[in-house]
Wavefront OBJ file of the C-alpha trace (Angstrom):
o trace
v -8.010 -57.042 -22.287
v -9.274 -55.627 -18.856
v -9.335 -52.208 -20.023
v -10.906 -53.005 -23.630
v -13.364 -54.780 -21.158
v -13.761 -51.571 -18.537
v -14.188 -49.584 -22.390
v -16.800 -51.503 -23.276
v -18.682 -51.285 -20.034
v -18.163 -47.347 -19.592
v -20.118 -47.791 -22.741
v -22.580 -49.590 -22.081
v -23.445 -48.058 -19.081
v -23.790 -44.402 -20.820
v -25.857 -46.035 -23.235
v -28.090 -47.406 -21.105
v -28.459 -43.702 -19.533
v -29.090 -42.346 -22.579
v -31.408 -44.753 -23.940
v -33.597 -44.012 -20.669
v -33.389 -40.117 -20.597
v -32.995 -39.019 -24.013
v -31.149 -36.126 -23.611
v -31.188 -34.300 -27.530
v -27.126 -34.047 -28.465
v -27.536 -30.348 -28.688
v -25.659 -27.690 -26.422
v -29.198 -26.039 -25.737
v -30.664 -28.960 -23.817
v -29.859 -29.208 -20.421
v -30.171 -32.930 -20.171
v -27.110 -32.945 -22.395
v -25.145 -30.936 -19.771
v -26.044 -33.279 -17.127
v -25.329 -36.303 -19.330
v -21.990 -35.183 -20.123
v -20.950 -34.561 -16.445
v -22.281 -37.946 -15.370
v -19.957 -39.367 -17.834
v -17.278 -37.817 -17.298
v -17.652 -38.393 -13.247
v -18.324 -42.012 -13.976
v -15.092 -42.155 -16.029
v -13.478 -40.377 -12.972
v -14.757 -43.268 -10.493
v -13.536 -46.039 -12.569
v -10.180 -44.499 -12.959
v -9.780 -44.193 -9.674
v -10.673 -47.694 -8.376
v -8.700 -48.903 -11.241
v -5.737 -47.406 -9.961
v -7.116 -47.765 -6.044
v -6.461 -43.943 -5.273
v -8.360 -43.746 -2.065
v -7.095 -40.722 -0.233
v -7.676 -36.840 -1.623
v -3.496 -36.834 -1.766
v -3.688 -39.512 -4.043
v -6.233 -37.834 -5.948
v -4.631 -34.384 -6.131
v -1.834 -36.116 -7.037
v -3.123 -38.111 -10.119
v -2.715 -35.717 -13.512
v -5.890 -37.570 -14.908
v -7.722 -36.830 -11.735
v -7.163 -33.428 -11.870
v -8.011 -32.779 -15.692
v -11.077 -34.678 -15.212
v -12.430 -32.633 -12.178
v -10.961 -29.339 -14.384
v -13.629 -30.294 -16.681
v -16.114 -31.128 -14.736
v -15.807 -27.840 -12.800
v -15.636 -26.237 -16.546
v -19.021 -28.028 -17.289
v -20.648 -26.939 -13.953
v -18.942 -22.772 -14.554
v -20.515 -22.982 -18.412
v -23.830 -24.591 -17.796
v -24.175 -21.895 -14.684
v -22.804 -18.984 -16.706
v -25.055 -20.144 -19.778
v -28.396 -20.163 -17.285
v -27.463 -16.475 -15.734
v -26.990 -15.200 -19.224
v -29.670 -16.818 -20.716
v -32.603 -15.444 -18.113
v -34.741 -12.371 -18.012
v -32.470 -10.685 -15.377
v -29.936 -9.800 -17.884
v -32.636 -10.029 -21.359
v -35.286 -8.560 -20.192
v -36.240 -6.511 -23.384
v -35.548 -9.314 -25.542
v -37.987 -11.985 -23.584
v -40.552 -8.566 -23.485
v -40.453 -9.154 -27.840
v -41.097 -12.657 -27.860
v -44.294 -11.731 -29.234
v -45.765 -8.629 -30.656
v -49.394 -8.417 -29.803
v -51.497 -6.796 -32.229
v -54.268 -4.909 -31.048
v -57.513 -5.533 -32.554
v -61.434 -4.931 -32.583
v -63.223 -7.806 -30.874
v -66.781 -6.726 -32.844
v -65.032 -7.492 -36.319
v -62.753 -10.431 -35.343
v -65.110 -12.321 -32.984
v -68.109 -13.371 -34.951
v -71.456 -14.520 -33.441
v -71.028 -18.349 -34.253
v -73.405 -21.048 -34.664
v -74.183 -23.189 -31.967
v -72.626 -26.357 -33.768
v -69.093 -24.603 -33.642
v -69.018 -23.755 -29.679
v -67.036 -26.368 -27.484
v -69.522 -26.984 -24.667
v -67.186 -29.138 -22.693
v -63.902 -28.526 -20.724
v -61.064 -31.037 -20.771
v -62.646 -33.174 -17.735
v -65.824 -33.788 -18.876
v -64.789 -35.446 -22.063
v -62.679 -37.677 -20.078
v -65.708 -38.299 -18.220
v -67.366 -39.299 -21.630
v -64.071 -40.687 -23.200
v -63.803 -43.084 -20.092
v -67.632 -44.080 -20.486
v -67.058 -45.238 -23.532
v -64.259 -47.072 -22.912
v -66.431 -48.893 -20.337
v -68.960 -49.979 -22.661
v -66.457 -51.592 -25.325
v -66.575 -54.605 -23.300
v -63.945 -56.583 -26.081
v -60.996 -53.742 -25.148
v -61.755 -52.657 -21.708
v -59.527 -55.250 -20.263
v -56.373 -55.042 -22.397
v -56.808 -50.996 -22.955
v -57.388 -47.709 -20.902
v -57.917 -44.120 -22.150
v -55.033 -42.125 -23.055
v -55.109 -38.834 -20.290
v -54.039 -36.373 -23.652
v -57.857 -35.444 -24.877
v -56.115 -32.963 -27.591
v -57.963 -30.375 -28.813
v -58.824 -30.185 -32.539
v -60.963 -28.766 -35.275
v -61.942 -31.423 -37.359
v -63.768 -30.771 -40.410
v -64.787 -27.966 -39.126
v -65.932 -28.891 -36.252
v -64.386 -28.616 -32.621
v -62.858 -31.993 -31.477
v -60.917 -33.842 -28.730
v -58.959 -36.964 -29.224
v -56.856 -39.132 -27.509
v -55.230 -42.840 -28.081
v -55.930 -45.653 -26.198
v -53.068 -47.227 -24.509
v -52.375 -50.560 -23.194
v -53.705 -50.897 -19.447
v -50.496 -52.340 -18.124
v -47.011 -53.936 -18.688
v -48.398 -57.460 -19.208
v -50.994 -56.140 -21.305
v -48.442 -54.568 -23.502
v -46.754 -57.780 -23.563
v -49.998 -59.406 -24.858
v -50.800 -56.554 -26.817
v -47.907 -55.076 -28.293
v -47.279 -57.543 -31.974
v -50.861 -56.566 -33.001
v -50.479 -52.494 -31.437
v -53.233 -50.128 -30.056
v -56.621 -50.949 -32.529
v -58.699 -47.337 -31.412
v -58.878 -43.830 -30.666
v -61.483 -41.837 -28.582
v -63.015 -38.750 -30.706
v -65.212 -36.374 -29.202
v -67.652 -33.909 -30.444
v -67.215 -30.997 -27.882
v -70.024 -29.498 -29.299
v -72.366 -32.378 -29.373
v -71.011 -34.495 -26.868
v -70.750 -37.361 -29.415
v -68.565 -39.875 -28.403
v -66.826 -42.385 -30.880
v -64.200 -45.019 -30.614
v -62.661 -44.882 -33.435
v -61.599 -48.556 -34.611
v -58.429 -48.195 -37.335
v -57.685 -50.838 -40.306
v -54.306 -49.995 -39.677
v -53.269 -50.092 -35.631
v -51.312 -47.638 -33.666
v -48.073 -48.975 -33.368
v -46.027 -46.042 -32.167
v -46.959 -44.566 -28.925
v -46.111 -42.943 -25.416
v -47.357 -46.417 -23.921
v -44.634 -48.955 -25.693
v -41.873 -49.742 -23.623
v -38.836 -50.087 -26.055
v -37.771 -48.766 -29.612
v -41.531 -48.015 -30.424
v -41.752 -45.669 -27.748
v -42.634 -42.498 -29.777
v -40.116 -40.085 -27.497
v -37.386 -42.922 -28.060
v -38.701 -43.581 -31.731
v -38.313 -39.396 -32.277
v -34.647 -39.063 -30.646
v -33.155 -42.126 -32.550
v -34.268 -40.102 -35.781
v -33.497 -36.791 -34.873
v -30.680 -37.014 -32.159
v -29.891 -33.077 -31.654
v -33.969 -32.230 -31.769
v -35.405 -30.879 -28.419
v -39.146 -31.778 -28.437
v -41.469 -29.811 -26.174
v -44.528 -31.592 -25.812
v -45.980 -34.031 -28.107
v -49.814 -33.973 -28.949
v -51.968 -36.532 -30.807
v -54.200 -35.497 -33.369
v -55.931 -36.871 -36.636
v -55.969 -35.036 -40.270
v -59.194 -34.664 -42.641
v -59.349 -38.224 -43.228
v -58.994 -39.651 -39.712
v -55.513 -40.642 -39.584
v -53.652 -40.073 -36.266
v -50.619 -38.569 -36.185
v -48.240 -37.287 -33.305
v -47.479 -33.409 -33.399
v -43.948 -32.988 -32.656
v -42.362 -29.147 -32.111
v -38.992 -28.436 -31.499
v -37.873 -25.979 -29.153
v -36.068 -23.143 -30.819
v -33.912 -21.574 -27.837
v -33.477 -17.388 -29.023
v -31.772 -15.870 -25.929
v -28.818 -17.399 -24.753
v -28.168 -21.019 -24.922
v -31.153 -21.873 -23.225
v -33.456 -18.819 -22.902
v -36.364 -17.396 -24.951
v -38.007 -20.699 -26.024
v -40.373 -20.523 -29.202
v -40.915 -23.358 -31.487
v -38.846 -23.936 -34.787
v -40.199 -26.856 -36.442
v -42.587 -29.553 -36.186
v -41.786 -32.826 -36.776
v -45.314 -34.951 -37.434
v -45.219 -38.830 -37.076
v -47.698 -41.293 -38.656
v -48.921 -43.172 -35.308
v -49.332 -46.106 -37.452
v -46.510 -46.318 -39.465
v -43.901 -44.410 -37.447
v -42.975 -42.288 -40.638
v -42.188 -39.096 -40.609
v -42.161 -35.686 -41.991
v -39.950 -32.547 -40.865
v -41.351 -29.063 -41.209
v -40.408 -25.398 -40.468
v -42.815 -23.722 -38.245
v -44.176 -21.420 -40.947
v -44.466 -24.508 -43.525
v -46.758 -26.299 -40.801
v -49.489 -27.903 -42.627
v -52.794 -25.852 -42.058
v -54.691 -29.475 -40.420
v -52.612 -28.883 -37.617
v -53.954 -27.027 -34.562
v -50.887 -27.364 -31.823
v -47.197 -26.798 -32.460
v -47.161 -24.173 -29.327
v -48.590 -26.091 -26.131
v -50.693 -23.551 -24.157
v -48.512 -23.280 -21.346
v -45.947 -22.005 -23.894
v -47.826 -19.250 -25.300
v -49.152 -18.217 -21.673
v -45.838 -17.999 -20.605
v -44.400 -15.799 -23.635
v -47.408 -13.536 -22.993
v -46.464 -12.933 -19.562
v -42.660 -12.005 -20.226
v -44.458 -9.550 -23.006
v -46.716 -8.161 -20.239
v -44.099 -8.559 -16.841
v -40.697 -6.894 -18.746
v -42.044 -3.903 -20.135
v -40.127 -1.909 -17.725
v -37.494 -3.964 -17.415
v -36.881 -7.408 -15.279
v -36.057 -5.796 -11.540
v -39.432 -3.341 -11.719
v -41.634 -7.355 -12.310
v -40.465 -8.165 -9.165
v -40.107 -4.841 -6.711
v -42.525 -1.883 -8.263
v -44.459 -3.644 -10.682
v -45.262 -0.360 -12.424
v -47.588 -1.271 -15.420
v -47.466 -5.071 -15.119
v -49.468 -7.135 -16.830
v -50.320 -11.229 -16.452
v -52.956 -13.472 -17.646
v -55.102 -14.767 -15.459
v -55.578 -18.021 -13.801
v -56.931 -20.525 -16.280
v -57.559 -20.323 -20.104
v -59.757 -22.075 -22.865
v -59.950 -22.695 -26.669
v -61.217 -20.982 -29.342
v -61.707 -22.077 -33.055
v -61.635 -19.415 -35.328
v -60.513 -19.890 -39.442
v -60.176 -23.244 -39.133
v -57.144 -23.068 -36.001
v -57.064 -22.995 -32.814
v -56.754 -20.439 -30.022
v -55.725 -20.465 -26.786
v -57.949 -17.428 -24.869
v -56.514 -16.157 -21.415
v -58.158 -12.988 -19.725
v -55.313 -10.266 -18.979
v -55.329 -8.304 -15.602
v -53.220 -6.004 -13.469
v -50.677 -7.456 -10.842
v -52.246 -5.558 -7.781
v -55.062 -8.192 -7.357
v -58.435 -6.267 -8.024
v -59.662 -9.491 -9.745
v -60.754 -6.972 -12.730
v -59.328 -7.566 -16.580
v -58.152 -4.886 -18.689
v -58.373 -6.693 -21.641
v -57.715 -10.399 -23.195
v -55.729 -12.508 -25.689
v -56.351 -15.019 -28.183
v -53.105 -16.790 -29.494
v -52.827 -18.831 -32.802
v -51.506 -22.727 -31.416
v -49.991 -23.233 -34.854
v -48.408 -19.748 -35.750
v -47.995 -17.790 -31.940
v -50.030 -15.290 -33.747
v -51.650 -13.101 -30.802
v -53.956 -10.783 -30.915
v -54.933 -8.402 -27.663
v -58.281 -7.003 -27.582
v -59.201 -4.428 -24.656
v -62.127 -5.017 -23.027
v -62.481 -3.766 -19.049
v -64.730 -6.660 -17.054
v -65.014 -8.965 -14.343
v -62.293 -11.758 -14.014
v -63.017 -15.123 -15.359
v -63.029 -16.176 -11.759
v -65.574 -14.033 -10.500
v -68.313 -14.756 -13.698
v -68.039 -18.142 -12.636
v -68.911 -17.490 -9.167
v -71.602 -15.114 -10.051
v -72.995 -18.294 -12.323
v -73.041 -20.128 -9.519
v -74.889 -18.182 -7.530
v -77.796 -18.600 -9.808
v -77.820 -22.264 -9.534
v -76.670 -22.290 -5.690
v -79.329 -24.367 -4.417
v -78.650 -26.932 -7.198
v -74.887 -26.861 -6.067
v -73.401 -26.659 -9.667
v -69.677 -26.076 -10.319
v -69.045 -23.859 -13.723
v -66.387 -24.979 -16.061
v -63.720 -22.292 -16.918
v -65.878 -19.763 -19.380
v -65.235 -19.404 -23.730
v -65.313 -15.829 -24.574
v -68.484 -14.972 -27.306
v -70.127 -12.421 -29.138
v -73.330 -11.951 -28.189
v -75.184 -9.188 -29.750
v -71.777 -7.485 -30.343
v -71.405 -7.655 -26.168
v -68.004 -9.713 -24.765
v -70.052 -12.367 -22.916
v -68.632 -15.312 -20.932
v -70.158 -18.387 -21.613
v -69.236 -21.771 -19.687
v -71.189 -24.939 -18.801
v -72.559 -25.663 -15.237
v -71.827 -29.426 -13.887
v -73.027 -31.606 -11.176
v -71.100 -33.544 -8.523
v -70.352 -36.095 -10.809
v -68.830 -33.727 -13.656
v -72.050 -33.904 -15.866
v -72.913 -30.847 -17.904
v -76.494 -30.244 -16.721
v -77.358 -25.893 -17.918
v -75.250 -23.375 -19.578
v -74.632 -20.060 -18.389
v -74.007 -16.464 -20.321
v -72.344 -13.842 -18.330
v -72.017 -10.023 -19.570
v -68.092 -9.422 -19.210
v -68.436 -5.817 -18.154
v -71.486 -6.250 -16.054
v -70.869 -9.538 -14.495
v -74.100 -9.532 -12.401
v -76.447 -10.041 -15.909
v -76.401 -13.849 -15.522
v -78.278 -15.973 -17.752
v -78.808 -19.671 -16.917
v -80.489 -22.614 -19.895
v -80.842 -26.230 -19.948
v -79.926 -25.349 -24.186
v -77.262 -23.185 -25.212
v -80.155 -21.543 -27.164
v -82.494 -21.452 -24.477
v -79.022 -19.884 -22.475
v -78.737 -17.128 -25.455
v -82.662 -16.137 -25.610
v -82.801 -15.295 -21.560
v -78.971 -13.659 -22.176
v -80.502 -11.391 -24.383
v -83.430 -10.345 -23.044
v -81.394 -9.476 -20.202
v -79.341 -6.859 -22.244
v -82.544 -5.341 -23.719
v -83.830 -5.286 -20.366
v -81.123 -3.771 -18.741
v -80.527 -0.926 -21.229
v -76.811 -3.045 -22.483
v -77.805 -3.814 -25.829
v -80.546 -1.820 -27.767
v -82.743 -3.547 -30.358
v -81.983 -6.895 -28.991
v -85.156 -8.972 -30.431
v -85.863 -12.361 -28.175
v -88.617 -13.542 -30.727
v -87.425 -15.651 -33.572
v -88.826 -15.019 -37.268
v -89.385 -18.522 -37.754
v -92.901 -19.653 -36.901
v -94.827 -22.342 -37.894
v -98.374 -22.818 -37.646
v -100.766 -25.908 -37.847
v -102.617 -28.940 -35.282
v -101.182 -30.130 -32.389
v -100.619 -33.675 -33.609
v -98.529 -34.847 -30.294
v -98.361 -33.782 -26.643
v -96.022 -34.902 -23.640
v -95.323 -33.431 -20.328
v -92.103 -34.147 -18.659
v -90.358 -32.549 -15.874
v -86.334 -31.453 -15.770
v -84.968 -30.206 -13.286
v -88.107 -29.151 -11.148
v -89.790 -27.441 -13.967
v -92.552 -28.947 -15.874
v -91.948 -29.201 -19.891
v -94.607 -29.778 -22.802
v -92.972 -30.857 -25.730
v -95.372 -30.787 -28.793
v -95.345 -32.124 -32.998
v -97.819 -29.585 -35.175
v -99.233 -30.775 -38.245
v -102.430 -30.703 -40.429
v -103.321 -30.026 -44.039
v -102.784 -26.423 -42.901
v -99.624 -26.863 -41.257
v -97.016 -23.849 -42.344
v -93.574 -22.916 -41.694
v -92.427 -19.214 -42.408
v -89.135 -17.592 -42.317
v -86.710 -20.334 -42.694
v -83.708 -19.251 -44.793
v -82.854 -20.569 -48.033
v -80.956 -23.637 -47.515
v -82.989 -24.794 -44.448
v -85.543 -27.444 -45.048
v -88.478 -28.113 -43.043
v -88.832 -30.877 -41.231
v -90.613 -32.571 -38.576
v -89.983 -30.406 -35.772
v -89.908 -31.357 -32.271
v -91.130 -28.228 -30.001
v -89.960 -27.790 -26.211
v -92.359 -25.101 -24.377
v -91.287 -24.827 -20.864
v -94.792 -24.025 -18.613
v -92.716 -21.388 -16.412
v -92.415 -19.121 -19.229
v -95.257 -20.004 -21.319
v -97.988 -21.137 -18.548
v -100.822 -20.712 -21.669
v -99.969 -24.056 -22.759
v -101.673 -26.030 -20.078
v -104.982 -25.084 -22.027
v -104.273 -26.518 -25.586
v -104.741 -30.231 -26.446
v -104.078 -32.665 -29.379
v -105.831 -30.966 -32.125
v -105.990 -27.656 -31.390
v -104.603 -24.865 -34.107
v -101.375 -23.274 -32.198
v -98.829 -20.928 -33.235
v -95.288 -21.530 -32.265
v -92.085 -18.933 -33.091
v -89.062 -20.960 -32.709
v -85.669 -21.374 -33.113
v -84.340 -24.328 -35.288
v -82.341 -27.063 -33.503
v -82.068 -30.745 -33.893
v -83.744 -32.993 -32.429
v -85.663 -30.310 -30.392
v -86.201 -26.790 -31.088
v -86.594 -24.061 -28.898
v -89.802 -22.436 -28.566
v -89.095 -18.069 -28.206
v -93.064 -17.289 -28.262
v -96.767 -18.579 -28.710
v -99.943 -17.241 -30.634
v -99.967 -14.965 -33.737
v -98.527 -12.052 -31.901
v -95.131 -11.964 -31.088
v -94.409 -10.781 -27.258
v -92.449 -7.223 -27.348
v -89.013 -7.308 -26.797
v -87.938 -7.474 -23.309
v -91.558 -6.847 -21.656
v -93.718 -10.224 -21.377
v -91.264 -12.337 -19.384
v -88.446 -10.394 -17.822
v -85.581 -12.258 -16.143
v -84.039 -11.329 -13.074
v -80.748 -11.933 -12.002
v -81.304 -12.009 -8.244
l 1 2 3 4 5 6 7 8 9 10 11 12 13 14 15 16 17 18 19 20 21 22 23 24 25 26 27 28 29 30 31 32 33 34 35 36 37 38 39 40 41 42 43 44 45 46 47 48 49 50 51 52 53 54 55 56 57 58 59 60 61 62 63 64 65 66 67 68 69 70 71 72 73 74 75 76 77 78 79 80 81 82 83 84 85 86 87 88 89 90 91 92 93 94 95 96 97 98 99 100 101 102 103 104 105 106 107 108 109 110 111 112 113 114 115 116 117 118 119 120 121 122 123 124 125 126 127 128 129 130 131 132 133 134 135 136 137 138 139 140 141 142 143 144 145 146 147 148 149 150 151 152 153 154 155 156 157 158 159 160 161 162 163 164 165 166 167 168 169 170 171 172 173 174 175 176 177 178 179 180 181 182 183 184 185 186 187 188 189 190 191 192 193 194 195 196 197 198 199 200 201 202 203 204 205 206 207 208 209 210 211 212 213 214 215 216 217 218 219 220 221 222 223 224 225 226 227 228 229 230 231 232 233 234 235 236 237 238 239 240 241 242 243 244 245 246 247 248 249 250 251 252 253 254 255 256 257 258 259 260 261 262 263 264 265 266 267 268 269 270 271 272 273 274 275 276 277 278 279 280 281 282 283 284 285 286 287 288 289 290 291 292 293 294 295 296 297 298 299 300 301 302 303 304 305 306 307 308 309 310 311 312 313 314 315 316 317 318 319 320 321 322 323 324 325 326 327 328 329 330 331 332 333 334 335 336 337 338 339 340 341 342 343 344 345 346 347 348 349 350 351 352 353 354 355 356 357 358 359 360 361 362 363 364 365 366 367 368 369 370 371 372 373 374 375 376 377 378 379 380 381 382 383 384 385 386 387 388 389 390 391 392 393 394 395 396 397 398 399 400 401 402 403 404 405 406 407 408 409 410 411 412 413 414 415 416 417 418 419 420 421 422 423 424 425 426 427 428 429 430 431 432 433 434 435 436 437 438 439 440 441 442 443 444 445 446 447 448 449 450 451 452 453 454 455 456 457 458 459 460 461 462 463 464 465 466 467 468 469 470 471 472 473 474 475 476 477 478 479 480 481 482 483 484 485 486 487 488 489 490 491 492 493 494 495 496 497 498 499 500 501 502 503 504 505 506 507 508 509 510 511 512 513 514 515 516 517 518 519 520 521 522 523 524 525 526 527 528 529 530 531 532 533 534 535 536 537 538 539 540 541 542 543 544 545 546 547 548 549 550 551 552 553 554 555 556 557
């Protein structure tokens, strides 16, 4: 009876270890090394209190004792052996073809795209606005808190973070839990739209709950031998949220050269789920490789092309991505973009990579320029006295020139301008309060500066007709007239087919265009603009449009 009893508790007991660290039943994990040894030494200890062997004699002595240290010696020799044979010391050419970058033409693949498509904000200002939001839903703020995930997304098109709501604490999951988690936060990066998203169905399965609705412990009770790198949340076409689950897919060794294999993706709401092969991914999801994945796979590609020992001593044509990185959508995925530099520190990049988060698709495109680092700091320099930190740049085409482009914040994380910085001349700095307003000094800067020929700043849309409103304002120091036009004269020209008019909204800044202090409600103006809503942004004034480059130069001192 006592040792049916001492059975039952080994039992227990490694239950209860597993059912708190999930180690996946599969010889690739190394939690399931450690897992086994711990059993087998707690076996060990019970044995020998059980039999109250208390000196090493004893021990040696005991034939159990001794097979049971035999294999946990065994465990310790294969799990070491395993590691050593599974690193880049002995694989180095094999971790180097992880991925095959393809080389390609940045012109042709990176588009000029339309304002509506470019993620303005970094990860920490939408938690800013994500946590804001939270603060004004006055009915959850005291059961629930913001979930720290803020995945990025393209949603219908359109560039997206969301995260779950989770509950604020142990006693508000007790509260909480029968009913589950009634929200999400969604995010318009490029709009800065904030919604909380209320559900007819709640969350029920998340990282928040404590026991079997856990999602880790929900995942490893359905799919025991599955190693899960990490989860994200994200919603399909219709709004549904849904945990993206891949599964590490160990090529080298028994645990070297990590890729992903399949993706397992979980109704939030329902806890059902589906089981795919990484190529069979369904297109609505953006991340089966986490960034840090793909970052690191780039870097084996780049360190190991010379094998593992010349990474570390000579370094002889070493590559490595640099310090930070950023999303891109393009066809409807997303893309992790890193910058790719030397080893020898000249804070220079030779080139840089975009690399597909749902297919590890990567794509190198040579481009020599300034370091991400250093376009932020020139950025900064333009808006020293304001004291404005730049978020880590997007890469765009501007006027077929690689351009950095990255928001400026306050103290308090608020995006206040935007700032365009020419990759291979990193002193042509460009500063906005509007991503348009950002673009039109950007490239008047190239046609000034001989980078790009034939860049026009005037826009062909103009519109002509009484100045029906008129208010000053001031932002930022600078004094702003924002007008209405209208009349029985009133005419727009040059919108493209599909564009409507409508009642624009005109914002003519008095630093560039000082002639408007002279006009009044009803006078006849002239206004070349481009299109934006609510406000549009005004590129000249009068009937004549100013030549490229000429009326009013920037500088970049």
């Amino acid at each position: 009876m006592k040792k049916i009893a001492a059975g039952l508790g080994i039992l227990l007991l490694a239950f209860v270890y597993y059912y708190i660290t999930l180690p996946a039943i599969n010889i690739h994990e190394s939690g399931f090394w450690f897992f086994l040894g711990t059993v087998v030494v707690l076996l060990l200890v019970i044995y020998a209190v059980r039999k109250r062997l208390r000196s090493p004699q004893e021990i040696k002595n005991s034939k159990v004792m001794k097979a049971g240290l035999f294999l946990v010696l065994a465990i310790i020799v294969v799990y070491g052996v395993g590691t050593l044979l599974s690193s880049p010391i002995v694989n180095a050419k094999k971790y180097q073809q992880l991925v095959t970058p393809e080389e390609r033409d940045f012109t042709e693949d990176i588009k000029e795209i339309s304002y509506d498509q470019i993620p303005l904000l970094d990860k920490e200002s939408a938690e800013l606005l994500g946590n804001r939001k939270m603060g004004s839903m006055v009915d959850m703020v005291s059961q629930f808190e913001v979930s720290g995930l803020y995945s990025q997304i393209n949603y219908q098109g359109q560039p997206y973070r969301v995260t779950p709501l989770v509950y604020a604490s142990g006693i508000k999951w007790l509260t909480n839990q029968k009913e589950g988690i009634p929200a999400y936060i969604r995010i318009d990066m490029a709009t800065q739209n904030t919604e909380l998203v209320k559900l007819d169905k709640p969350i029920k399965y998340s990282e928040s709950e404590y026991f079997n609705r856990n999602i880790y412990r929900h995942l490893r009770f359905k799919y025991p031998t599955y190693m899960f790198d990490q989860l994200s949340f994200e919603i399909d076409d219709e709004g549904t949220p849904y945990w993206i689950c891949p599964v590490k897919k160990f090529n080298i060794g028994l645990f070297g050269g990590q890729t992903i294999g399949r993706v397992v993706i979980c109704n939030a709401q329902t806890g059902e789920t589906k089981d795919y092969k990484i190529e069979d991914c369904p297109q609505w999801v953006d991340r089966a490789y986490p960034a840090d994945l793909l970052l690191e796979l780039y870097n084996y590609h780049g360190m190991l092309k010379n094998g593992f020992f010349n990474s570390v001593l000579g370094q002889k044509g070493c590559l490595k991505t640099t310090d930070g990185n950023n999303y891109l959508a393009l066809d409807d995925d997303v893309w992790v973009y890193t910058g790719v530099t030397s080893v020898s520190g000249d804070k220079s990049n030779v080139g840089f990579v975009l690399m597909n988060q749902r297919t590890m698709e990567t794509r190198y495109y040579a481009c020599d320029g300034a370091q991400e680092r250093s376009a932020m700091d020139s950025a900064e320099g333009q808006v020293q006295n304001l004291k404005y930190q730049a978020a880590f740049p997007l890469l765009l085409n501007i006027s077929d020139q690689p351009t950095y482009f990255m928001a400026l914040k306050d103290g308090a994380g608020l995006v206040k301008k935007y700032a365009m910085v020419n990759v291979q001349k990193y002193q042509t700095v460009a500063i906005g309060d509007t991503v348009a307003e950002c673009e039109k000094n950007y490239e008047k800067l190239l046609a000034d500066n001989g980078i790009a020929s034939g860049v026009g700043t005037e826009s062909d849309i103009s519109m002509t007709g009484t100045i029906e409103k008129m208010a000053q304002a001031v932002i930022e120091g600078n004094s702003h007239f924002y007008i209405t036009l209208g009349g029985e004269n009133a005419e727009v020209k040059g919108l493209e087919a599909g564009q409507t008019a409508q009642k624009f909204i005109f914002d003519i800044p008095v630093t560039e265009y000082p002639e408007i202090v002279g006009y009044d409600v009803g006078d006849s103006l002239t206004v070349h603009f481009i299109p934006e809503e609510p406000i549009s942004t005004v590129t000249a004034l009068g009937d004549k449009k100013p030549e490229t480059g000429v009326d009013k130069k920037e500088t970049t001192e």
